[in-house]
ZAZAVO-857421 format. One record per residue (C-alpha): x, y, z. Coordinates in pm, 1 decimal, m for minus. Each point is the difference from the previous one (the first is absolute). Layout:
residues N
xx=X | yy=Y | zz=Z
...
***
This chain:
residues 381
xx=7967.3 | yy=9522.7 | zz=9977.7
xx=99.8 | yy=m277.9 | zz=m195.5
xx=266.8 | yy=m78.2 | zz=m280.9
xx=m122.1 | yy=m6.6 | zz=m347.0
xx=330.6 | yy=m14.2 | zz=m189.7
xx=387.7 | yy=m145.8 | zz=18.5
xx=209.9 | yy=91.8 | zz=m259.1
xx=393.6 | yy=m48.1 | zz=m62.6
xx=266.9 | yy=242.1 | zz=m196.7
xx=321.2 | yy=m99.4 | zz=m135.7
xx=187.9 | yy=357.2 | zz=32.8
xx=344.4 | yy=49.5 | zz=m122.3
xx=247.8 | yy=m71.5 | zz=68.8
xx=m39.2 | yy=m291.6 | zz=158.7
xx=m315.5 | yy=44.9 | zz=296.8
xx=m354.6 | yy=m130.5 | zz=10.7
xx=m268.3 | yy=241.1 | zz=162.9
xx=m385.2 | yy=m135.6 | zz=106.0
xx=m296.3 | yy=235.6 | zz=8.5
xx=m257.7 | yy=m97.0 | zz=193.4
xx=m348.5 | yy=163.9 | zz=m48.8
xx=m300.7 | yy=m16.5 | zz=250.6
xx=m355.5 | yy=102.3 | zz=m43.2
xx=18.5 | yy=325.2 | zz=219.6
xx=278.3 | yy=112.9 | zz=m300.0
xx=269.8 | yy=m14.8 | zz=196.4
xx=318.9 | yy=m172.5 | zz=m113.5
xx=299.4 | yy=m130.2 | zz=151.1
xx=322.5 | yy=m16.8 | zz=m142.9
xx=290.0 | yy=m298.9 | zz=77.4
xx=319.7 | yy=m133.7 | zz=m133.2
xx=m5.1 | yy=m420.9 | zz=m16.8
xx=336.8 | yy=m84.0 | zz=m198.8
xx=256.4 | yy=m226.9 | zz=21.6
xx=270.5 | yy=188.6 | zz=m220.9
xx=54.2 | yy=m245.0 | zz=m305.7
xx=m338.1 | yy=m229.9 | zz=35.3
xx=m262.7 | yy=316.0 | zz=m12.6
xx=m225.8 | yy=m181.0 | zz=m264.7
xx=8.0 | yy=m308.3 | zz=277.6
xx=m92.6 | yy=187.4 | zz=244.3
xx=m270.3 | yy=178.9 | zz=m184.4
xx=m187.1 | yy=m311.5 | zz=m31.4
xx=15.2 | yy=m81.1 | zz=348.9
xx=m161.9 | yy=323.2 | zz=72.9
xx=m259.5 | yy=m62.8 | zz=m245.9
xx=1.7 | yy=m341.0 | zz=171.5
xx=m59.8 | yy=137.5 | zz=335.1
xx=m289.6 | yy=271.9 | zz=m148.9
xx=m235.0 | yy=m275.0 | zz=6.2
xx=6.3 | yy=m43.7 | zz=342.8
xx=m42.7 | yy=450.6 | zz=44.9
xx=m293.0 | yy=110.1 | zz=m298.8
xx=m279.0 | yy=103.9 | zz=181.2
xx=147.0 | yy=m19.6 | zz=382.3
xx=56.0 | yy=325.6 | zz=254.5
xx=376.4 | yy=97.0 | zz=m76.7
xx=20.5 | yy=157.6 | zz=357.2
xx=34.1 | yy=m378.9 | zz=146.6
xx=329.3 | yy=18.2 | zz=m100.9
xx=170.1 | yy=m271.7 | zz=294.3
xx=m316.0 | yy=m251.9 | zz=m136.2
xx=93.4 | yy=44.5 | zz=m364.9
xx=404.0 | yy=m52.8 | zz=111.6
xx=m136.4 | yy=m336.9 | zz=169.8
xx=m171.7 | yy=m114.7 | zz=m252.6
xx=212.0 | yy=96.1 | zz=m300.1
xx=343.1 | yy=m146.8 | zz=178.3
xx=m157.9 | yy=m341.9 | zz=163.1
xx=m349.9 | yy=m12.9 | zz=m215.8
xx=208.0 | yy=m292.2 | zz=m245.2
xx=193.7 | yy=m294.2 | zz=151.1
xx=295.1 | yy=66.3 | zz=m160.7
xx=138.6 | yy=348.2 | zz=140.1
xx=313.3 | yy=216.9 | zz=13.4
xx=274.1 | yy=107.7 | zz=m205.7
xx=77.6 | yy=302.2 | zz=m184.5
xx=m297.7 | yy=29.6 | zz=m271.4
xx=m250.5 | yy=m61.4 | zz=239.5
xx=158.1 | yy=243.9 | zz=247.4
xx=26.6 | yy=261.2 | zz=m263.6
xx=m318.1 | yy=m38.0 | zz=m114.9
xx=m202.8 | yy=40.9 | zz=367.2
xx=271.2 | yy=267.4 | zz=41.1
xx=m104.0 | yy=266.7 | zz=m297.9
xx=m387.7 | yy=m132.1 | zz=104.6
xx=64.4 | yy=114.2 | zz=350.8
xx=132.3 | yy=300.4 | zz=m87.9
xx=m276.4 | yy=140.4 | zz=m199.1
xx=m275.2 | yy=m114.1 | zz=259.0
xx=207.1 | yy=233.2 | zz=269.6
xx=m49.4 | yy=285.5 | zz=m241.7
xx=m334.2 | yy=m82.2 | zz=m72.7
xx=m55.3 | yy=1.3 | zz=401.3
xx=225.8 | yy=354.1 | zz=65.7
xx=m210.3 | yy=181.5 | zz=m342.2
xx=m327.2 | yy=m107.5 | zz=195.1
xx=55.1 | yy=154.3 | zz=321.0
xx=187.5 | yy=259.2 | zz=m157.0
xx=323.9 | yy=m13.6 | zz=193.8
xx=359.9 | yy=m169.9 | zz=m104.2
xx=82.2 | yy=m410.2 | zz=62.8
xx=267.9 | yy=64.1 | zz=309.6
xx=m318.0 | yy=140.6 | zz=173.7
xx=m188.3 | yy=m287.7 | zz=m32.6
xx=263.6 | yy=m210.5 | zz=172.1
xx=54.8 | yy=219.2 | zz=308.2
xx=78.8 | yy=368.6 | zz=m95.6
xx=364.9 | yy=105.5 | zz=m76.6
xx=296.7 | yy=m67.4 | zz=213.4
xx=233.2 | yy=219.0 | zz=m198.0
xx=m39.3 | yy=317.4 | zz=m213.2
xx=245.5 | yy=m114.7 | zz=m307.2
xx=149.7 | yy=m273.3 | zz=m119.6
xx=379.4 | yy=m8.5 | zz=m71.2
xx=58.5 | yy=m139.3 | zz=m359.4
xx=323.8 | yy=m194.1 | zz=m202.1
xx=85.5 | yy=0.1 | zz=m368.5
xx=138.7 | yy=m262.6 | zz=m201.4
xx=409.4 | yy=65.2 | zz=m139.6
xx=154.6 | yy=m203.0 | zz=m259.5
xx=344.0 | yy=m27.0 | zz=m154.8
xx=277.3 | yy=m283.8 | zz=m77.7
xx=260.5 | yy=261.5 | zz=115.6
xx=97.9 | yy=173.6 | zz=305.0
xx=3.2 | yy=380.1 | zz=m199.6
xx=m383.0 | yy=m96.4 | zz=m131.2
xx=m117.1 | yy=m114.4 | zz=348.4
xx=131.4 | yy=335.1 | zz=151.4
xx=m167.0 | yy=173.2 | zz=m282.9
xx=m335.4 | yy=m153.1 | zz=40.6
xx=m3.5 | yy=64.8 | zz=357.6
xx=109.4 | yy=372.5 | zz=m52.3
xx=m306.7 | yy=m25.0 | zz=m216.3
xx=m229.6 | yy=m143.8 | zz=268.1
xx=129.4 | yy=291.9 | zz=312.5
xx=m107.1 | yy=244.8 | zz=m302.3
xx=m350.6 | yy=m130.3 | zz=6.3
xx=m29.1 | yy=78.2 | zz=374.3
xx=75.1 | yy=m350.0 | zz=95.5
xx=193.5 | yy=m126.0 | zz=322.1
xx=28.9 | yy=m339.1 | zz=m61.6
xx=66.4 | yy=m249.5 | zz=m328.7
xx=24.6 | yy=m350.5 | zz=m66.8
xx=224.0 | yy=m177.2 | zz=m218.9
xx=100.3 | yy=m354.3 | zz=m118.8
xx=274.2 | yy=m153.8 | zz=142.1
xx=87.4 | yy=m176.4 | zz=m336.7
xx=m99.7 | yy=m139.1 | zz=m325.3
xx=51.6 | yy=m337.7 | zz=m102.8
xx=181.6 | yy=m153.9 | zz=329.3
xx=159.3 | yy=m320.0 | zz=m36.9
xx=m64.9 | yy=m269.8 | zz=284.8
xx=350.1 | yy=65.5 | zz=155.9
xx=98.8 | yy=311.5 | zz=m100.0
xx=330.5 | yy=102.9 | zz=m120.3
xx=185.0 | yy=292.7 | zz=209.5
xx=m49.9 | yy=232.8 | zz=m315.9
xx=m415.6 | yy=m67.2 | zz=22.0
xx=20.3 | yy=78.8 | zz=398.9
xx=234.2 | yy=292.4 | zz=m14.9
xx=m256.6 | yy=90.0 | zz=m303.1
xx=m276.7 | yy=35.1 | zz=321.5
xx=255.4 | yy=197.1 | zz=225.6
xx=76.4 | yy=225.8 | zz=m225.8
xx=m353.0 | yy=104.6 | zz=m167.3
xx=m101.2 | yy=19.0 | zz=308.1
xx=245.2 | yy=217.2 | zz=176.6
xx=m48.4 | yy=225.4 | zz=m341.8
xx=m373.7 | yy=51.8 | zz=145.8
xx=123.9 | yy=78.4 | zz=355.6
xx=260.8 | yy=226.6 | zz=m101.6
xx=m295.6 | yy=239.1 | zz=m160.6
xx=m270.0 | yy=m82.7 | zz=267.3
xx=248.9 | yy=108.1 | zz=301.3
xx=m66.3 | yy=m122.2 | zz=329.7
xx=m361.7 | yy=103.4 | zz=1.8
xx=m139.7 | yy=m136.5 | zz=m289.9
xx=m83.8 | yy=m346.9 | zz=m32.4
xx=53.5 | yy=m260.0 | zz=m297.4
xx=m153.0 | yy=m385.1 | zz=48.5
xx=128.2 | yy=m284.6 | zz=m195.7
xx=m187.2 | yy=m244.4 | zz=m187.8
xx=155.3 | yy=m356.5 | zz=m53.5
xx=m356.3 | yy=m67.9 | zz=m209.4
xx=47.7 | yy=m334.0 | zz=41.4
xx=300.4 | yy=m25.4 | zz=m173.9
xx=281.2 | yy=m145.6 | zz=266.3
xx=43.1 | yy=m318.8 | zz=153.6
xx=m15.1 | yy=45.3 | zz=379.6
xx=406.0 | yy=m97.1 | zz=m50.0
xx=69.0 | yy=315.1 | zz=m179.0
xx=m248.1 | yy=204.8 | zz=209.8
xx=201.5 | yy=m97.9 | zz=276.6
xx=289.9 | yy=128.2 | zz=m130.5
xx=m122.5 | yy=335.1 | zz=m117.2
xx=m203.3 | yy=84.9 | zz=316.8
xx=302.4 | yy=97.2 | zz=204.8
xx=196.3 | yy=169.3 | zz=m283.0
xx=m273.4 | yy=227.1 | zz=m36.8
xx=m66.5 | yy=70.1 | zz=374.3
xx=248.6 | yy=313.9 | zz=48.9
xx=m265.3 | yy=139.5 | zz=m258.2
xx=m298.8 | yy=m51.9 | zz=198.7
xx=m266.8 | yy=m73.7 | zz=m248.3
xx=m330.2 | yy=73.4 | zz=109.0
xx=m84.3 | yy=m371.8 | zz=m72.6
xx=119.0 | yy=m300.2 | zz=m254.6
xx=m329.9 | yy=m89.0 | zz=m167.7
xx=m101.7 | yy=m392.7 | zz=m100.1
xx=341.3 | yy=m124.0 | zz=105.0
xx=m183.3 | yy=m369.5 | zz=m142.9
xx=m214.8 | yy=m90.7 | zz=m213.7
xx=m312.1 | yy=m47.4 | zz=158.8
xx=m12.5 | yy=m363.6 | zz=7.4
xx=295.9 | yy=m25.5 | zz=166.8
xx=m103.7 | yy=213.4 | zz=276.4
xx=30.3 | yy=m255.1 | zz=286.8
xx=362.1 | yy=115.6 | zz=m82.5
xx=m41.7 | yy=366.9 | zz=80.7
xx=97.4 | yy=m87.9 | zz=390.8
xx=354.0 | yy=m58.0 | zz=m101.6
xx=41.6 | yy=332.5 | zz=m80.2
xx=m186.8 | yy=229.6 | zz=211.1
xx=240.9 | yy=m167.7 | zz=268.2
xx=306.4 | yy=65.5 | zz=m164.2
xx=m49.6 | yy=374.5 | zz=m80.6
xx=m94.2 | yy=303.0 | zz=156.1
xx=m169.5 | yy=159.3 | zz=m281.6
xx=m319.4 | yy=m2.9 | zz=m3.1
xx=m194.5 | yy=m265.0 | zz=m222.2
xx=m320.9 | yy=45.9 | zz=m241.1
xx=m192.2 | yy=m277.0 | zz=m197.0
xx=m383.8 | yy=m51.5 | zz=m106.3
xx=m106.9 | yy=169.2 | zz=m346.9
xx=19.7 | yy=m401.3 | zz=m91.7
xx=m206.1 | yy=m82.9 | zz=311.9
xx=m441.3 | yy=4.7 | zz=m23.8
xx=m113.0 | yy=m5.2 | zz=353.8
xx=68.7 | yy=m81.5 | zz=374.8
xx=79.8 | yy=m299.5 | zz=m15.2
xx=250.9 | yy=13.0 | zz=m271.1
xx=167.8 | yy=313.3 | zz=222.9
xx=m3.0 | yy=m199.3 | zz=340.5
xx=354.6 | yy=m226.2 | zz=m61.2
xx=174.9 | yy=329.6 | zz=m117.9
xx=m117.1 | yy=227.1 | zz=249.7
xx=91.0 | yy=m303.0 | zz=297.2
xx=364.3 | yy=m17.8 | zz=m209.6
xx=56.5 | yy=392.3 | zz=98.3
xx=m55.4 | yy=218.2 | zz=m268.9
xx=m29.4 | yy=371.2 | zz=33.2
xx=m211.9 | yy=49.6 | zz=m270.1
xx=m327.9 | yy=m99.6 | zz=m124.7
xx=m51.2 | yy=115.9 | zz=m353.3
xx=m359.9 | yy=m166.0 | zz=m104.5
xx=m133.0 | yy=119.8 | zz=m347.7
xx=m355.2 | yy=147.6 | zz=m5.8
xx=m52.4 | yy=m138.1 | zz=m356.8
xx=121.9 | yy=m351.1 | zz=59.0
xx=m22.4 | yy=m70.2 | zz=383.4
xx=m416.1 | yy=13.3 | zz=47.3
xx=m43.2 | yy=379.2 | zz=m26.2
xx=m33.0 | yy=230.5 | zz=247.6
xx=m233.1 | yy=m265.7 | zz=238.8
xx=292.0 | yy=m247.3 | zz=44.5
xx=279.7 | yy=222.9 | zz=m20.4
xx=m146.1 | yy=229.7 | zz=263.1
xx=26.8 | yy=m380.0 | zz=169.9
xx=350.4 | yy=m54.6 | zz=m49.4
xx=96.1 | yy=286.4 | zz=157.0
xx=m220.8 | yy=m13.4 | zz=322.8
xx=239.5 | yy=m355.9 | zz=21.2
xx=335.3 | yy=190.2 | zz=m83.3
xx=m41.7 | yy=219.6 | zz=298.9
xx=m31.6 | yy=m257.5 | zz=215.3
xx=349.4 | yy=m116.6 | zz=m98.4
xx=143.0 | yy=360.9 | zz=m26.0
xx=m21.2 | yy=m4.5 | zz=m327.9
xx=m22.8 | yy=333.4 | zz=m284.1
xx=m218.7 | yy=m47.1 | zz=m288.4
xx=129.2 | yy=173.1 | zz=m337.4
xx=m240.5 | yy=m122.9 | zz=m241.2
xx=146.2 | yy=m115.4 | zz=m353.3
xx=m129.6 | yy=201.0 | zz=m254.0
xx=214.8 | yy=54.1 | zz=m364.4
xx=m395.1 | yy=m27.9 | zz=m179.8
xx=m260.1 | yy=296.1 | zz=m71.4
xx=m220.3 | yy=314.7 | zz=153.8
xx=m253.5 | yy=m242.3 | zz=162.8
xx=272.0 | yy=m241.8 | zz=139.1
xx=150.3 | yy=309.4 | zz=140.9
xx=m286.7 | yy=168.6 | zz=163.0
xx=m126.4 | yy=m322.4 | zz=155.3
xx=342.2 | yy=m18.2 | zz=155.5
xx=m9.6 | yy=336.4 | zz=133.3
xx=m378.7 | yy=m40.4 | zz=134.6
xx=174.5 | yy=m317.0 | zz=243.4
xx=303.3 | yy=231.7 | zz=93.2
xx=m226.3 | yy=277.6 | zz=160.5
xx=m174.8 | yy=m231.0 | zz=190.5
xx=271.8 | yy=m199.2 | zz=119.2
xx=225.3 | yy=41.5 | zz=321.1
xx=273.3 | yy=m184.8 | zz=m144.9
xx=15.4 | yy=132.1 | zz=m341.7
xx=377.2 | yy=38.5 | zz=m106.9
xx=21.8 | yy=152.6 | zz=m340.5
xx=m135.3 | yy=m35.9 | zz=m333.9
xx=108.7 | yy=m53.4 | zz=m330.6
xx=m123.9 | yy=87.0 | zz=m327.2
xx=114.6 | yy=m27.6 | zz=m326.9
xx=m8.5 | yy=375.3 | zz=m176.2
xx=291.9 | yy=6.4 | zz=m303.6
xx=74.9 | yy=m401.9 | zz=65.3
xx=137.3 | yy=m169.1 | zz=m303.8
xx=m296.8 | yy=m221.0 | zz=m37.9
xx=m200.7 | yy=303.8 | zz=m43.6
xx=62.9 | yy=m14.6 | zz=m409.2
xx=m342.0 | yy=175.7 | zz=m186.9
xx=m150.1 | yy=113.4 | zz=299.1
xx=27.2 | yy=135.5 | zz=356.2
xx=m124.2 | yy=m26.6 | zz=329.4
xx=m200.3 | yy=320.6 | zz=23.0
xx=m65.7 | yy=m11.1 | zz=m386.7
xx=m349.1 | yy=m180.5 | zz=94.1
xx=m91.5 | yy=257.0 | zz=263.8
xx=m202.7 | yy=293.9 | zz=m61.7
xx=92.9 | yy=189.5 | zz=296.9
xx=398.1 | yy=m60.3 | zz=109.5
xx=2.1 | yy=210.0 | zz=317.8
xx=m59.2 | yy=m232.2 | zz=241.2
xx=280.7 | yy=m217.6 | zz=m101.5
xx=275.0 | yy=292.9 | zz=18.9
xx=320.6 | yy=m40.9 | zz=182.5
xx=55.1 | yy=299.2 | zz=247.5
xx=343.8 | yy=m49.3 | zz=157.7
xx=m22.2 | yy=m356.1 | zz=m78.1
xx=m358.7 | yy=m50.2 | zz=143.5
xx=m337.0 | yy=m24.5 | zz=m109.3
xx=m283.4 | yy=168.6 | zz=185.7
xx=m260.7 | yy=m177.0 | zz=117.5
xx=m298.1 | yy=m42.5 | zz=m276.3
xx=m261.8 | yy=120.9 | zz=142.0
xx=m260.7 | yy=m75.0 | zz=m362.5
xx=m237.2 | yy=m285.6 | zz=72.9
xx=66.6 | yy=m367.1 | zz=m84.4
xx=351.5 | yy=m70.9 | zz=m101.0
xx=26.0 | yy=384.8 | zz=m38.1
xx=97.5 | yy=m9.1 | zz=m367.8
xx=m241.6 | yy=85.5 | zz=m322.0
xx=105.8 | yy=m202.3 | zz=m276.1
xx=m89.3 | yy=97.9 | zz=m381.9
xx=m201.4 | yy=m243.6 | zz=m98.3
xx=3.6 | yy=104.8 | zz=m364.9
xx=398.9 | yy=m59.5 | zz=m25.6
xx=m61.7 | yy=m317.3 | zz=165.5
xx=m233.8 | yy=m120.2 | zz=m265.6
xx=217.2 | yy=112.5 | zz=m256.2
xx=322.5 | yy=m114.4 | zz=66.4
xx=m210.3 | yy=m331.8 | zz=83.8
xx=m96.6 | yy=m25.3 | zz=m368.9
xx=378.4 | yy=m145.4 | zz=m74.9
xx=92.6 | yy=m83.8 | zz=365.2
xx=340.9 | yy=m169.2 | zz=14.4
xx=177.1 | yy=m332.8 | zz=39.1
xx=351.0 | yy=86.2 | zz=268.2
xx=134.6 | yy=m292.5 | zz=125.0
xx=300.0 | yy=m35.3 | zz=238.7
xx=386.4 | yy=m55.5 | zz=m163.3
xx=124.8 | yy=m331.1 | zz=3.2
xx=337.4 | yy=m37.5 | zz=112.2
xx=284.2 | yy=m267.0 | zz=m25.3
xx=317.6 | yy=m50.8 | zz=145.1
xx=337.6 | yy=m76.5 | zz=m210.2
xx=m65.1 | yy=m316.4 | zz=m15.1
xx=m338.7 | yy=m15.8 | zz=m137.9
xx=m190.5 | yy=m20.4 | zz=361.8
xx=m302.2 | yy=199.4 | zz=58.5
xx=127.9 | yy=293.6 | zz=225.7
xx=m274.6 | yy=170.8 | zz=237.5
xx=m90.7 | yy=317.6 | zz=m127.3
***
């Protein structure tokens, strides 16, 4: 079997999908995007389909080798991305050809579902409670919600009590048994993340996500010493050794993303190095069907597999949704806040390829806000 054809598709509203063809007429399906540079990282795919036309797509660790360290400059997010969608399609190519799904091709299933989170916005405390009620109703036990908007560097005691009180709003409907994580997304300075974190203890989040931006995550050790709740960080992270500092600085949380951090190869990777520091992985994933199912594919295969997210009814999703690009949705129901494990070959998805192609035809151009402070200063989004 070799591959014959690599080709990219911008799909609304804001994803990139590859399809990659082989001789034997099997195709694989994966998501390489970097949300805001898709067009950049479609050229580094078509880049990297130099080095694949006319090689055997089931030698999928060679091809990661190659594609990742085959130029002498390496790394970063496009690249990642780009390797990532890649990688994801040859696993699918590999599960379609022996007939059976990708978790079984990396050791067989160590659980029989996968417990799921949704997304909950809202600048108020009445919307956040809403959008969570709207969440439980889904069959969902656990949300995730950001701590803020626009933060200023120090923030004022209105912006903190802001935090307290959306996210006691969230508790209040979740109960005691329910769980709600924070994301920071980048958007404090490790001064005001220092004073939130033990405001917001009595509310046990289920985690604070990105408490820094990810350059500054030599800083992340200051805080996972001065709070008890647990800390996530890594959709801004591409492979091991990017996640080694943060997971020796004591986070509880590895959250790699399938379509940015090297695709299921390396992130299956990552998370054989998170156990070894007692570490959870919850993969990031706010992005599309292929994203998703890659994601899941890791999660039944690995011991130390936390929760997932996905990003069903998100406020990015503007146009289009998740499962909009799937012909058949069952496998990616929630029951009782789970999915079952997919048990389809590959990835365990079918996408329709004649949507794809369509929507392709005008694509789209979504690029990330641009915030500024008061005073005129960029502000981290």
């Amino acid at each position: 079997m070799r591959i014959t054809r690599i080709e990219t598709f911008l799909v609304p509203p804001r994803w990139l999908f590859v399809r990659v063809e082989t001789d034997s007429g099997i195709v694989g399906w994966g998501e390489p995007v970097v949300e805001g540079r898709s067009e950049t990282v479609r050229t580094a795919v078509e880049q990297l389909s130099e080095l694949l036309i006319g090689s055997d797509p089931l030698r999928i660790e060679d091809h990661w080798q190659v594609m990742t360290k085959g130029s002498f400059y390496r790394g970063g997010a496009i690249l990642a991305s780009a390797v990532a969608g890649i990688d994801q399609a040859l696993w699918d190519i590999h599960g379609k050809s022996l007939g059976v799904p990708v978790h079984q091709l990396l050791g067989g299933h160590v659980r029989d579902r996968i417990r799921m989170y949704g997304w909950v916005g809202g600048d108020e405390p009445a919307e956040i409670a809403d959008a969570v009620a709207a969440q439980l109703d889904e069959g969902l036990t656990a949300v995730k919600m950001n701590a803020s908007g626009r933060m200023s560097p120090l923030g004022s005691m209105a912006e903190i009590n802001g935090v307290v009180e959306r996210v006691a709003a969230a508790r209040e409907v979740l109960g005691p048994h329910r769980d709600v994580a924070v994301d920071f997304h980048g958007r404090f300075t490790l001064a005001n993340t220092r004073r939130v974190a033990p405001l917001l203890e009595p509310l046990h989040p289920f985690f604070l996500e990105e408490p820094t931006v990810p350059e500054n995550s030599h800083l992340i050790a200051g805080l996972t010493s001065a709070t008890t709740i647990p800390v996530a960080t890594g959709e801004r992270l591409y492979n091991r050794q990017e996640f080694l500092p943060v997971l020796q600085a004591g986070i509880a949380v590895a959250q790699p993303d399938l379509s940015h951090a090297g695709g299921i190869t390396e992130v299956r990777k990552i998370a054989s190095l998170a156990e070894t520091y007692d570490v959870q992985l919850a993969p990031h994933c706010p992005l599309g069907p292929l994203a998703l199912a890659s994601c899941l594919q890791v999660g039944f295969a690995t011991t130390n597999f936390l929760i997932q997210e996905q990003s069903i009814g998100i406020h990015y999703n503007q146009g289009a949704e998740v499962l909009d690009y799937v012909l058949d949705k069952t496998p990616l129901k929630f029951v009782n806040g789970y999915v079952e494990r997919m048990t389809a070959p590959g990835l365990g998805i079918e996408i329709d390829e004649a949507a794809v192609r369509r929507v392709d035809k005008s694509g789209h151009a979504w690029r990330s806000p641009v915030w500024r402070h008061d005073d005129g200063t960029y502000a981290e989004w």
